[in-house]
C-alpha positions, 0 to 999 in steps of 0.5 A, spaced: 345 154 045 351 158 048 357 153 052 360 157 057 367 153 057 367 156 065 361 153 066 362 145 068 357 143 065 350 140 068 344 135 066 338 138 066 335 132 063 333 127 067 336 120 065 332 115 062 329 109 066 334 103 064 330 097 061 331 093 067 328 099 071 322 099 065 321 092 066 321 091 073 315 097 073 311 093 067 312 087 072 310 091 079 304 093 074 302 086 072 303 083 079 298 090 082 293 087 077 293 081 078 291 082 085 286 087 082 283 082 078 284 076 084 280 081 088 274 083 083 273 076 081 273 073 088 268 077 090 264 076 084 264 070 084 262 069 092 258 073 091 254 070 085 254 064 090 250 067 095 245 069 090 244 062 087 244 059 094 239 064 098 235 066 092 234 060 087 236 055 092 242 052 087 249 053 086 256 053 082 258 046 084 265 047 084 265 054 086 266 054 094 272 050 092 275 056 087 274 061 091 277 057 096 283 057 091 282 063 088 283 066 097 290 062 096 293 065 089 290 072 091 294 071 099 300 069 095 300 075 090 299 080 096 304 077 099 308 077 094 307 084 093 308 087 100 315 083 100 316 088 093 314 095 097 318 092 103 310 092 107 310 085 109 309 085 117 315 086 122 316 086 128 320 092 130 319 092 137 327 092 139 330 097 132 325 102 134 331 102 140 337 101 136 342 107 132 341 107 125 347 103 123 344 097 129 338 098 125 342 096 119 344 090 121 338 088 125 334 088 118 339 086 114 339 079 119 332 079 118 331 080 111 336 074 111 332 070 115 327 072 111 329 070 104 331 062 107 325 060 110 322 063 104 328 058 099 325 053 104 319 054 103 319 054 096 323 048 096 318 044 100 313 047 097 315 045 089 315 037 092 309 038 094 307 040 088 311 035 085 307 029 089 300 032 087 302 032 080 305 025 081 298 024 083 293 025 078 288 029 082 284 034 080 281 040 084 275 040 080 273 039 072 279 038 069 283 042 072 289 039 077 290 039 083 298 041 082 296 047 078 292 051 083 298 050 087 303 052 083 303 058 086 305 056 092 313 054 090 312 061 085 311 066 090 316 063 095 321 063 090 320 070 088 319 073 095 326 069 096 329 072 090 326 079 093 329 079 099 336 077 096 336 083 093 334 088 099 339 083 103 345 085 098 342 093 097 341 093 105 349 091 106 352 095 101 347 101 104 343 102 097 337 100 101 336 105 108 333 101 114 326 103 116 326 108 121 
């Protein structure tokens, strides 16, 4: 290899992903697949119910009740994962209106918004499953009620955690507003 001392030098290797960036791309993996299983098992599982029921006239005895909580831990995660790729549901009536830099703020004040409502969700989402596991109750089986609703307090507080951080890239310009 020939180095021209004239020449400034240039990088024609792109630089390698951090172990931040490569964590958070294993993570969005896991959540994505996480969705997909949801998704498949709810299905099956609803699914199979409707067989038992209209062909051998019988069923799961707790099925309903698993479907039911499996919709809300495949709810949470979709939601989790929409806040990830900034896909949740806006409304974005007036910034279609505004300059570049209203939009800025006005996304900036709403993602704020966002991420307390979802810190007080979590808050209250946490005594509630707090109280269920004061309660003892179970949901179905031996399995209790305060662990299927674990993911209520889970996924609010990763939701809030996200938008924190859109918040903090949005004010410092790292992060475009949505055109």
């Amino acid at each position: 290899m020939i180095i021209d001392p004239d020449r400034p030098a240039r990088m024609t290797e792109p630089t390698a992903p951090s172990r931040l960036a490569r964590m958070l791309q294993v993570t969005h993996r896991v959540e994505d697949m996480i969705v997909a299983v949801l998704l498949t098992a709810t299905m099956g599982l609803a699914l199979y119910q409707i067989v038992l029921r209209n062909v051998m006239g019988t069923g799961i005895v707790w099925g309903d009740i698993l479907i039911r909580l499996m919709v809300l831990w495949l709810g949470m995660a979709g939601a989790m994962a929409a806040t990830r790729q900034k896909k949740h549901i806006s409304v974005d009536l007036v910034t279609r209106f505004l300059s570049p830099g209203g939009r800025r703020v006005a996304e900036g004040l709403t993602t704020c918004f966002a991420g307390i409502v979802c810190f007080a969700a979590f808050y209250y989402c946490l005594q509630f499953v707090k109280s269920e596991y004061e309660a003892g109750g179970l949901a179905f089986g031996p399995v209790p009620y305060w662990g299927c609703a674990s993911i209520l307090p889970l996924a609010f507080l990763i939701m809030a955690l996200r938008y924190v951080i859109q918040f903090v890239l949005i004010l410092t310009g790292r992060l475009r507003a949505t055109p």
